[in-house]
DSSP file (Angstrom, degrees, kcal/mol; ACC not computed):
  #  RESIDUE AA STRUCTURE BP1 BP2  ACC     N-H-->O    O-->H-N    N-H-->O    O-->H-N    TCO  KAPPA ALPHA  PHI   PSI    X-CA   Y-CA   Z-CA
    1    1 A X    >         0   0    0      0, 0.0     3,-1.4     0, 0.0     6,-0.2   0.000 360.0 360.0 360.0 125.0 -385.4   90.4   81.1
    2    2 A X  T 3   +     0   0    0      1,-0.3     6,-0.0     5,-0.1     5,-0.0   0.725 360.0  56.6 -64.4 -26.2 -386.5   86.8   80.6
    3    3 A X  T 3  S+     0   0    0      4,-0.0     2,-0.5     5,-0.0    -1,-0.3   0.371  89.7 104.3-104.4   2.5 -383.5   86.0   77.9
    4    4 A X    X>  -     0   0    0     -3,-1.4     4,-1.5     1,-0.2     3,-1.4  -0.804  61.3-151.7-117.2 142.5 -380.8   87.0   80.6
    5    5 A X  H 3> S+     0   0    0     -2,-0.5     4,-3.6     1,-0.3     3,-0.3   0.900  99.0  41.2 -60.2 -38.8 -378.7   84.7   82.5
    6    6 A X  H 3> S+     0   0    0      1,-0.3     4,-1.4     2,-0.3    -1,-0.3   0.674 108.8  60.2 -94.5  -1.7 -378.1   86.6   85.5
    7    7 A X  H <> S+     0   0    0     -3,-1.4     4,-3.0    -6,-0.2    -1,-0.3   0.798 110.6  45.6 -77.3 -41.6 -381.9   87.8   85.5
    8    8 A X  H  X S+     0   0    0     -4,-1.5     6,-1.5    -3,-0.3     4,-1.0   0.889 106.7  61.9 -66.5 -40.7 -382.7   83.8   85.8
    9    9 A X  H >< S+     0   0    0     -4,-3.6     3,-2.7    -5,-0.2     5,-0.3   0.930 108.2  35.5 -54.5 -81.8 -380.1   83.7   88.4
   10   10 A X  H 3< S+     0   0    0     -4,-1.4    -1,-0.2     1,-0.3    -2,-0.2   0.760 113.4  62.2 -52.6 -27.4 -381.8   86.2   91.1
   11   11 A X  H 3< S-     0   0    0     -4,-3.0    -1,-0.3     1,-0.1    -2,-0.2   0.672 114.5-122.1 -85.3   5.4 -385.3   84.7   89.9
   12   12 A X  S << S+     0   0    0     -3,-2.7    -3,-0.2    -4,-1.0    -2,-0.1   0.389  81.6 117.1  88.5   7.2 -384.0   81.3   91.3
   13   13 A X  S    S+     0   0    0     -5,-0.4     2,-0.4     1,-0.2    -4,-0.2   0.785  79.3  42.6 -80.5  -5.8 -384.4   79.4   87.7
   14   14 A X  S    S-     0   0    0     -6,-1.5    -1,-0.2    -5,-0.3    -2,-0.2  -0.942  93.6-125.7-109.8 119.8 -380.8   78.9   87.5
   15   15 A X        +     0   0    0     -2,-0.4     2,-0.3    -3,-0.1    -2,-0.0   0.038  33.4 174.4 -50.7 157.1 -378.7   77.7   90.8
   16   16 A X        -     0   0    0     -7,-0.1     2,-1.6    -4,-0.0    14,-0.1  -0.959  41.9-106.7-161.3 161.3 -376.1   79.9   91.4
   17   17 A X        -     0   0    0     12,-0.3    12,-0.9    -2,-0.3    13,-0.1  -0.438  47.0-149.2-100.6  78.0 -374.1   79.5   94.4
   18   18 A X  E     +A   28   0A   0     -2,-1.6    10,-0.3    10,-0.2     3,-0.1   0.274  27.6 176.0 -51.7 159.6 -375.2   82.4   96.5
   19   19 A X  E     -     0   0A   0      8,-2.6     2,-0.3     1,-0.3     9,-0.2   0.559  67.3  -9.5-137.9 -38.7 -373.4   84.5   98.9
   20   20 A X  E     -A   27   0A   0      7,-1.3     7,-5.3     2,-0.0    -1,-0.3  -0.885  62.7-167.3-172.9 151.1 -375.5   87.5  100.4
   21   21 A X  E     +A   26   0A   0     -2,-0.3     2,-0.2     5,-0.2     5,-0.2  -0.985  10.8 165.2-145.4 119.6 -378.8   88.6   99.1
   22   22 A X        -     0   0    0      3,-2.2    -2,-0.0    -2,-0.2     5,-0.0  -0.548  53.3 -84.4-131.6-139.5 -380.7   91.6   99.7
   23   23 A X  S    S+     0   0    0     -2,-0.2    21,-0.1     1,-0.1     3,-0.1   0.651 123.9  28.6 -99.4 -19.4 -383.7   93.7   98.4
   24   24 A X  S    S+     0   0    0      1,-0.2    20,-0.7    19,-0.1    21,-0.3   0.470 121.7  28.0-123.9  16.3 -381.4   95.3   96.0
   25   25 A X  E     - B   0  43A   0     18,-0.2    -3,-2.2    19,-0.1     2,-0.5  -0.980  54.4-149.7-165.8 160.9 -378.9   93.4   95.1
   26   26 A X  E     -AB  21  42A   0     16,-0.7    16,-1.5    -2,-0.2     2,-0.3  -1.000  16.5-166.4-159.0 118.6 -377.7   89.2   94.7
   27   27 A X  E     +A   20   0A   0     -7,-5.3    -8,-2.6    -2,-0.5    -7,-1.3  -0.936  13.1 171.0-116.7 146.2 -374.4   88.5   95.2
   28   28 A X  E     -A   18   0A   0     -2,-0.3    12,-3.9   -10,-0.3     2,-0.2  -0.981  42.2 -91.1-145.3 155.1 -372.8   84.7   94.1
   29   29 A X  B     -C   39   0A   0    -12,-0.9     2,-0.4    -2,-0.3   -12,-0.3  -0.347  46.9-123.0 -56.3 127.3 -369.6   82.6   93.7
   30   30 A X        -     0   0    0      8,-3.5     3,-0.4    -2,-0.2     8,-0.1  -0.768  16.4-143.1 -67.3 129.2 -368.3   83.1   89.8
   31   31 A X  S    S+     0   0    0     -2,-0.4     2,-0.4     1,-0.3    -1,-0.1   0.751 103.8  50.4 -50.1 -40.6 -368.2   79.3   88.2
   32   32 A X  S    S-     0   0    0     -3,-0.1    -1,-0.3     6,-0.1    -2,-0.0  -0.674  92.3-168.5-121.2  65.5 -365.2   80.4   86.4
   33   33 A X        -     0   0    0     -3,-0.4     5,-0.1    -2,-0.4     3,-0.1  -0.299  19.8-173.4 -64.3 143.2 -362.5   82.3   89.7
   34   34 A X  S    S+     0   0    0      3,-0.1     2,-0.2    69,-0.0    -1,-0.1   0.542  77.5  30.8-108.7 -28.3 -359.8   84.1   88.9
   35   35 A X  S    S-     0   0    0      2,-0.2    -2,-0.1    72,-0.0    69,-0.1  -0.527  94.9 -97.0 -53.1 161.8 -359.1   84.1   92.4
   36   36 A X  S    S+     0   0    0     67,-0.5     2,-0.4     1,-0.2    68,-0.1   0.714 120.1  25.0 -89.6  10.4 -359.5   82.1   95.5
   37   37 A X  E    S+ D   0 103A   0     66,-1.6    66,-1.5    68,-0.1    -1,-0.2  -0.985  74.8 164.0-142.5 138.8 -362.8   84.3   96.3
   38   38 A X  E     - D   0 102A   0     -2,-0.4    -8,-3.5    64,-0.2     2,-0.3  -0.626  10.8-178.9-174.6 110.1 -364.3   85.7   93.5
   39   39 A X  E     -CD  29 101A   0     62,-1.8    62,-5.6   -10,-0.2     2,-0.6  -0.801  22.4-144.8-108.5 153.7 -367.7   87.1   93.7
   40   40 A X  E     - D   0 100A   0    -12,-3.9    60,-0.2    -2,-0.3   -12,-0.2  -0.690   8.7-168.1-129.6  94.8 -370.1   88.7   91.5
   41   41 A X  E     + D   0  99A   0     58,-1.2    58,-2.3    -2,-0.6     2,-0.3  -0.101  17.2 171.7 -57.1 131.7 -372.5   91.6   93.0
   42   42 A X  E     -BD  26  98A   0    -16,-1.5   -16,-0.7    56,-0.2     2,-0.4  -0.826  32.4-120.5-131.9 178.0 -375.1   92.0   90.2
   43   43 A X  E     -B   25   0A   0     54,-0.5   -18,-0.2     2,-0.3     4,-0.1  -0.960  18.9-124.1-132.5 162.8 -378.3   94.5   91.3
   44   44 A X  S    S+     0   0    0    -20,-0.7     2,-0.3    -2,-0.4   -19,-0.1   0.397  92.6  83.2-102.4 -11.9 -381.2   93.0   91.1
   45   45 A X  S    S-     0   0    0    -21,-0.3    -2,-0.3     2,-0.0     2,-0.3  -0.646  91.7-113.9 -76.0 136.2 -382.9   95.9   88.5
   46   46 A X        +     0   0    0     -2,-0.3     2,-0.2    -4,-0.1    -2,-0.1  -0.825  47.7 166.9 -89.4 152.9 -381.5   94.7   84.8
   47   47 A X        -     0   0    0     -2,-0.3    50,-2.3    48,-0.1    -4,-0.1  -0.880  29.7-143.8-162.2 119.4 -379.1   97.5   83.5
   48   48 A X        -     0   0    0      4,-0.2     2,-0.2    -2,-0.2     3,-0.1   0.955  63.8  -2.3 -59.1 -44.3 -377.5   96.4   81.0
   49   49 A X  S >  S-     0   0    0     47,-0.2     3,-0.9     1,-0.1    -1,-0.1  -0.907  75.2-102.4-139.8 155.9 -373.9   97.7   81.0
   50   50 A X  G >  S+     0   0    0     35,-0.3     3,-3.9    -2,-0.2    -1,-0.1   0.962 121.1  63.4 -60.3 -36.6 -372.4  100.1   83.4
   51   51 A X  G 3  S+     0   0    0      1,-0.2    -1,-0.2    -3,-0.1    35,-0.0   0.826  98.2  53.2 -54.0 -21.4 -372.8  102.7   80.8
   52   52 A X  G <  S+     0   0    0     -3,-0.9    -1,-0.2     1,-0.1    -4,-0.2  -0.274  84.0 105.6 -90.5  19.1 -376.9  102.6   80.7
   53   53 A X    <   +     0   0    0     -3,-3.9     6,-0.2     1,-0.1    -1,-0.1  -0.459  39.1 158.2-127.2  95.2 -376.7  103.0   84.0
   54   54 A X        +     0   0    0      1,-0.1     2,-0.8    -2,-0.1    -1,-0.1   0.706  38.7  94.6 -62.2 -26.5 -377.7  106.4   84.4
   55   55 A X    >>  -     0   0    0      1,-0.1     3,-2.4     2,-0.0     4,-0.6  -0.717  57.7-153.9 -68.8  69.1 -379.0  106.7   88.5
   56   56 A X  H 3> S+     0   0    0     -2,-0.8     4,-1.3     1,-0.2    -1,-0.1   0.684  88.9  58.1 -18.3 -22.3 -376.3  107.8   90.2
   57   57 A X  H 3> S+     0   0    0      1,-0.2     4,-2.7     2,-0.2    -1,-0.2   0.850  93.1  70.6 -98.8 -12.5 -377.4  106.3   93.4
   58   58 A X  H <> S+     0   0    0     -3,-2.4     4,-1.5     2,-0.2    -1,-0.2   0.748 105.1  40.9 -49.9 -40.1 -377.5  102.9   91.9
   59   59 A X  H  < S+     0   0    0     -4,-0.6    -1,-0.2     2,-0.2    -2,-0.2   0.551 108.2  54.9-108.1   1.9 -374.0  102.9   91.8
   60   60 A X  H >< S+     0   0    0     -4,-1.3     3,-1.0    -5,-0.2    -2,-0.2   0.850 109.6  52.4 -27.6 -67.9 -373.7  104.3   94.8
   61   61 A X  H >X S+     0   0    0     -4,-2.7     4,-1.7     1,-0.2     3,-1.5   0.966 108.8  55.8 -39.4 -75.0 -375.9  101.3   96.0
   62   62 A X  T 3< S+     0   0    0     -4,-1.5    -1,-0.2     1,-0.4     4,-0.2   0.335 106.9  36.5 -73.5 -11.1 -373.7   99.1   94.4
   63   63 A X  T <4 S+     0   0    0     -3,-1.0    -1,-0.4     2,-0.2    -2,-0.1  -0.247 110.3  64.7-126.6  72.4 -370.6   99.5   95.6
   64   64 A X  T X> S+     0   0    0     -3,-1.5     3,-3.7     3,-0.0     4,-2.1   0.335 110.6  48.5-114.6 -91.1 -371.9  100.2   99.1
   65   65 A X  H 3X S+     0   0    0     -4,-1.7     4,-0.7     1,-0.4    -2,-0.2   0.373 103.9  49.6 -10.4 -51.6 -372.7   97.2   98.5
   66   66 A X  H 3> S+     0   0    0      2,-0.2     4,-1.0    -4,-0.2    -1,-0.4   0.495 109.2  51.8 -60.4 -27.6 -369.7   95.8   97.3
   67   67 A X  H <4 S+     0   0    0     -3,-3.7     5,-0.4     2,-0.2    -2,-0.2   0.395 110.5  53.8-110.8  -6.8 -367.5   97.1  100.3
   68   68 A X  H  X S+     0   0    0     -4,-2.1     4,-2.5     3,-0.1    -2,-0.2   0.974 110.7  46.3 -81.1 -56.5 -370.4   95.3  102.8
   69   69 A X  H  <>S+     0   0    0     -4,-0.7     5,-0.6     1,-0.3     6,-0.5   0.880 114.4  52.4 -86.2 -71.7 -369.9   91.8  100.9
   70   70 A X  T  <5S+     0   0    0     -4,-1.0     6,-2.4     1,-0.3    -1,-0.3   0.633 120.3  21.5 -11.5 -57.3 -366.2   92.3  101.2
   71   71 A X  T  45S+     0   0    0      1,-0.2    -1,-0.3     4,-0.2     4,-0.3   0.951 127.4  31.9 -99.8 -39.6 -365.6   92.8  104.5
   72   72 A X  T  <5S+     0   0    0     -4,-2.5    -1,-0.2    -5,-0.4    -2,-0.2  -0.239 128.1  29.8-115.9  49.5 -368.3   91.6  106.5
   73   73 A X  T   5S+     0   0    0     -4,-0.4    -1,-0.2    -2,-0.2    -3,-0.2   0.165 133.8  28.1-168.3  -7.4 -369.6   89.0  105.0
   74   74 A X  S   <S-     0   0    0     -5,-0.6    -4,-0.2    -4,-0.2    -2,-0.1   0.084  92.3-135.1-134.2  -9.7 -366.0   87.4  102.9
   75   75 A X        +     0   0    0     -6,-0.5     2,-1.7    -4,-0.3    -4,-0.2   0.842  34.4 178.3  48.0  36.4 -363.8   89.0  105.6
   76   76 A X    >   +     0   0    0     -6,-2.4     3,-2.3     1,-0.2    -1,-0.2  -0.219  11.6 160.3 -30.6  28.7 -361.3   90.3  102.9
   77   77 A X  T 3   +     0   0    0     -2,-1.7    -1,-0.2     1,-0.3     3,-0.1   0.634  65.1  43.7 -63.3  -5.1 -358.9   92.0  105.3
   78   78 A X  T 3  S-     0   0    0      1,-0.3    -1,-0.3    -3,-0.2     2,-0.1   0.378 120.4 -60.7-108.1  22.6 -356.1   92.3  103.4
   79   79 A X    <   -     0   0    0     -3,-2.3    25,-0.6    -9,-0.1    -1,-0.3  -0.260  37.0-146.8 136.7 144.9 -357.5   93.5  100.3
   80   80 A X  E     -E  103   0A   0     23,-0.1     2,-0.3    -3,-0.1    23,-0.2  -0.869   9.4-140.6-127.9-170.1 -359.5   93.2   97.6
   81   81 A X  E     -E  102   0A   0     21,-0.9    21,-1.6    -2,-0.2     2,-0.4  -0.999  10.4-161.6-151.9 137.4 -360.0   94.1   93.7
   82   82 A X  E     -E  101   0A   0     -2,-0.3     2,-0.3    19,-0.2    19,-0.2  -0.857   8.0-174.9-119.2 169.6 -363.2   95.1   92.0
   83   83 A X  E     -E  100   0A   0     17,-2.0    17,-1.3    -2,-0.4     2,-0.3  -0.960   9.4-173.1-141.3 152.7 -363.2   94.8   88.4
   84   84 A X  E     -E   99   0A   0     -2,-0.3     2,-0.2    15,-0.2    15,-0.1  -0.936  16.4-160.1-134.8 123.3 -366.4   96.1   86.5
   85   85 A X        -     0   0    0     13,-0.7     2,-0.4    -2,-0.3   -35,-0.3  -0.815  10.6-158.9-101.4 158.2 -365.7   94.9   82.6
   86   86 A X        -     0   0    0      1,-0.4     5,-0.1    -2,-0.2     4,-0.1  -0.923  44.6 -22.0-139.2 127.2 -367.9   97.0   80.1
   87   87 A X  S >>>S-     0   0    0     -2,-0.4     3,-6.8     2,-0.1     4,-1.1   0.401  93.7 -69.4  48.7 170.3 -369.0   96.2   76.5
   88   88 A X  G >45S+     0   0    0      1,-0.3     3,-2.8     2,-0.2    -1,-0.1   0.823 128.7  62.7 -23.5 -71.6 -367.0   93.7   74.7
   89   89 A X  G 345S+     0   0    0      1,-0.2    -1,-0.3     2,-0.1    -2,-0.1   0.587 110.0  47.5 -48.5  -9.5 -364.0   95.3   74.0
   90   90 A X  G <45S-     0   0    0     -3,-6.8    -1,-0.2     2,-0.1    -2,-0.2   0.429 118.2-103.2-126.9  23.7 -363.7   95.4   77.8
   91   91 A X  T <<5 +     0   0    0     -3,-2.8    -3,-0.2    -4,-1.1    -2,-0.1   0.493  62.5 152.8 100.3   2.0 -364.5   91.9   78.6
   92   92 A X      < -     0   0    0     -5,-0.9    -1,-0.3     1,-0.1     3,-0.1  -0.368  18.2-177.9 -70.8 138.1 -367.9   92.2   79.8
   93   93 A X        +     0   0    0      1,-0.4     2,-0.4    -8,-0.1    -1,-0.1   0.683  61.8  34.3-117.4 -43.6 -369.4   88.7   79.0
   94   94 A X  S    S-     0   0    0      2,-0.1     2,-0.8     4,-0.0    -1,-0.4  -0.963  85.5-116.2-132.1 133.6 -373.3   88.9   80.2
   95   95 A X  S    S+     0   0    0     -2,-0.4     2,-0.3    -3,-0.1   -48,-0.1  -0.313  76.3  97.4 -93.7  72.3 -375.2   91.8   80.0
   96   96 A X  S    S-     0   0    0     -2,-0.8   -47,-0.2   -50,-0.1   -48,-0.2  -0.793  84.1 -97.8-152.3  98.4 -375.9   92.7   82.9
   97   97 A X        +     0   0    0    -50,-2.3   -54,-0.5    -2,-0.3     2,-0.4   0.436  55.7 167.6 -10.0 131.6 -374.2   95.3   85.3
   98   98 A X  E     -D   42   0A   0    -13,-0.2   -13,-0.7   -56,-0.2     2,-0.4  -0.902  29.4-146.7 172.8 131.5 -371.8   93.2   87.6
   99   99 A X  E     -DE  41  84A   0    -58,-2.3   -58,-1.2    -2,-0.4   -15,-0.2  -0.971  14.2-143.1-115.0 105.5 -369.0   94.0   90.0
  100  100 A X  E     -DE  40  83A   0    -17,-1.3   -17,-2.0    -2,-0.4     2,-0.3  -0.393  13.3-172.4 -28.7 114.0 -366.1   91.6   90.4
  101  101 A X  E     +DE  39  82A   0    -62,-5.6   -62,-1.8   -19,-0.2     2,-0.4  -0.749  15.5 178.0-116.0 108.4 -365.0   91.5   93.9
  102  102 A X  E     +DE  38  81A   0    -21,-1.6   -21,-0.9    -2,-0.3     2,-0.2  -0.885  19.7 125.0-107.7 145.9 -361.2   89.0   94.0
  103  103 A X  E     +DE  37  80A   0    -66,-1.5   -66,-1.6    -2,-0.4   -67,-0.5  -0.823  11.6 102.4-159.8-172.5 -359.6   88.5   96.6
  104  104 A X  S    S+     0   0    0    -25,-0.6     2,-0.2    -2,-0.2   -24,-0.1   0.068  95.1  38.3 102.7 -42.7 -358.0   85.7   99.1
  105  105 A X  S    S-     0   0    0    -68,-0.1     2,-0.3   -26,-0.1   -68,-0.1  -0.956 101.7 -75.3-131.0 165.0 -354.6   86.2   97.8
  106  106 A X        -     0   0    0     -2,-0.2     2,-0.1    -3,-0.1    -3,-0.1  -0.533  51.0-139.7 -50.9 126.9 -352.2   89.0   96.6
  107  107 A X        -     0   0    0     -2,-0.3     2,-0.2    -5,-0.1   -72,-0.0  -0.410   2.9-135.4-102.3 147.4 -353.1   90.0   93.3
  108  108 A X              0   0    0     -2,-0.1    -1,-0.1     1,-0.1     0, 0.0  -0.715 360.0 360.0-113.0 162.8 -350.8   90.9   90.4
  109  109 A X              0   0    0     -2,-0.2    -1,-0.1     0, 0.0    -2,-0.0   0.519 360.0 360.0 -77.6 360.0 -351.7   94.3   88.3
């Protein structure tokens, strides 16, 4: 989708501070950490919200996905936290499916 940031992100017209990249998925540093790592795994098909996402094996993919970046590629051994926010009311900002992963320090609930 031409009008969405994080579609512009993976097509390279906006820099984005990458971290691991495949064929199905583009992971980057968040501008705005809540943590001292805090990446944001997007897949690389637009879907808007988790709810519209209807392919079980997509989100399969995707936190597959998420538990590769984590460990073997951010070395997260003592933990992490994935956050997926969904429509407004739950804090989802850009619409476009995206998995928090923070980590780096203990985390409070």
């Amino acid at each position: 989708m031409s009008h969405c940031l994080f579609c512009k992100i993976i097509q390279g017209d906006i820099p984005a501070n990458k971290v691991y990249e495949d064929d199905q998925v583009f992971a980057f540093n968040d501008i705005h950490p809540k943590a001292p790592t805090h990446v944001l795994v997007i897949p690389k098909e637009h879907i808007p919200t988790l709810s519209d996402a209807k392919d079980p094996a997509i989100l399969g993919m995707l936190m597959q996905r998420v538990d590769h970046i984590a460990n073997d590629v951010l070395n997260l051994e003592a933990g992490y936290r994935i956050i997926i926010n969904v429509l407004e009311g739950g804090g989802q900002e850009i619409f476009h499916l995206h998995a928090h992963i923070l980590g780096g320090k203990k985390l409070p609930f």
